[in-house]
Each structure stands twice: as C-alpha cells, then as structure tokens.
N, C-alpha and C positions, 0 to 999 in steps of 0.2 A: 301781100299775097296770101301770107296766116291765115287771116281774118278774112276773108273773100272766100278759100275754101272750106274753115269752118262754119261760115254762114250757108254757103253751099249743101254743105251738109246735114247739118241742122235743118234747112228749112223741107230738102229729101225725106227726112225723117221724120216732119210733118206732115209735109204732104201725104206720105205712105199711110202714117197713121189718119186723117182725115178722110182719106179714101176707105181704108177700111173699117173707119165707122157708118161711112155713106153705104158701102155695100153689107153690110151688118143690117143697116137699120130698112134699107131696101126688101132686102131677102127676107124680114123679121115681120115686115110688113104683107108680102107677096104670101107668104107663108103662116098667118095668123090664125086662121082657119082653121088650118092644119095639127099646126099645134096644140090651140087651143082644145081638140077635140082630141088628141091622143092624151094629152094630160087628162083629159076626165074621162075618157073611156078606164084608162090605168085606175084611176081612185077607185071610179063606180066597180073594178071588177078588183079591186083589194078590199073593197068593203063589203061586197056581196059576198067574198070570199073568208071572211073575218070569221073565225069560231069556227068554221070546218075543216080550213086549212093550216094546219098549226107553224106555216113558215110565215103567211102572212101576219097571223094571230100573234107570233112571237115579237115582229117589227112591228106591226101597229102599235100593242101594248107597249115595245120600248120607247116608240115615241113619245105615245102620252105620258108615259113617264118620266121620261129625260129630258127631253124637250122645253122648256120655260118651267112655269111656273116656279116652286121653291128650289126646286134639282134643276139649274139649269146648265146645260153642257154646252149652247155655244156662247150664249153673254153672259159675261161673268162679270158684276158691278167691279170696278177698281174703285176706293178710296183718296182719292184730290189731295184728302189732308195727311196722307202718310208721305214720307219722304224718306221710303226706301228703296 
C-alpha cells in the first residue's frame, strides 16, 4: 500500500509539473509579440539614452566590462585537472 501511494504521489508531481511547462510554454507562445517588442523597445531606449543619462551610462559601461570577455563575472572556467 507504500508503494501505491508513493507512486501516487510522484506521478501528482509530474503531472503538476508537465502542466506547468504546457501553460509556460502556451502563454510564452500567445505572448511572443509582446515581449519580444518590450525587450527591444528597453534596449533601443537604454542606448539612445547612453552618454546623457549617467544611470544608464554607468550599467551599460558595467556590463561591457564585466560581463565575458577576460573579467568574466558570470562563467568562471573551473580546471578538470585540479582535485581540490
């Protein structure tokens, strides 16, 4: 009887989760548009805005600078061959 309701279980908590990728991916769809065009309205109006506004000017600059290249703040190579 364990095993009957932790399958029960488990399979609730699939289901839930499979549902909420279905209406994730529905709404992400219905809404594509949408988004897509407030993400670049934002950029086009932080880049127009670049050099005269010094709030924008300060987080642009920090991105290209921190951001990838040799500074990089969010990937950071780990080494394979250390084992510490």
């Amino acid at each position: 009887m364990l095993c009957v309701t932790f399958f029960l279980q488990y399979f609730t908590i699939l289901l839930v989760i499979l549902v909420g990728m279905v209406v994730t991916s529905a709404l992400g769809y219905v809404y594509r548009t949408d988004v897509k065009s407030a993400v670049h309205d934002g950029i086009t109006d932080g880049l127009n805005k670049y050099g005269n506004d010094t709030t924008y000017t300060n987080e642009i600059d920090f991105m290209q600078k921190n951001v990838g290249g040799n500074n990089q703040l969010i990937y950071r190579p780990v080494d394979i061959n250390s084992h510490a």
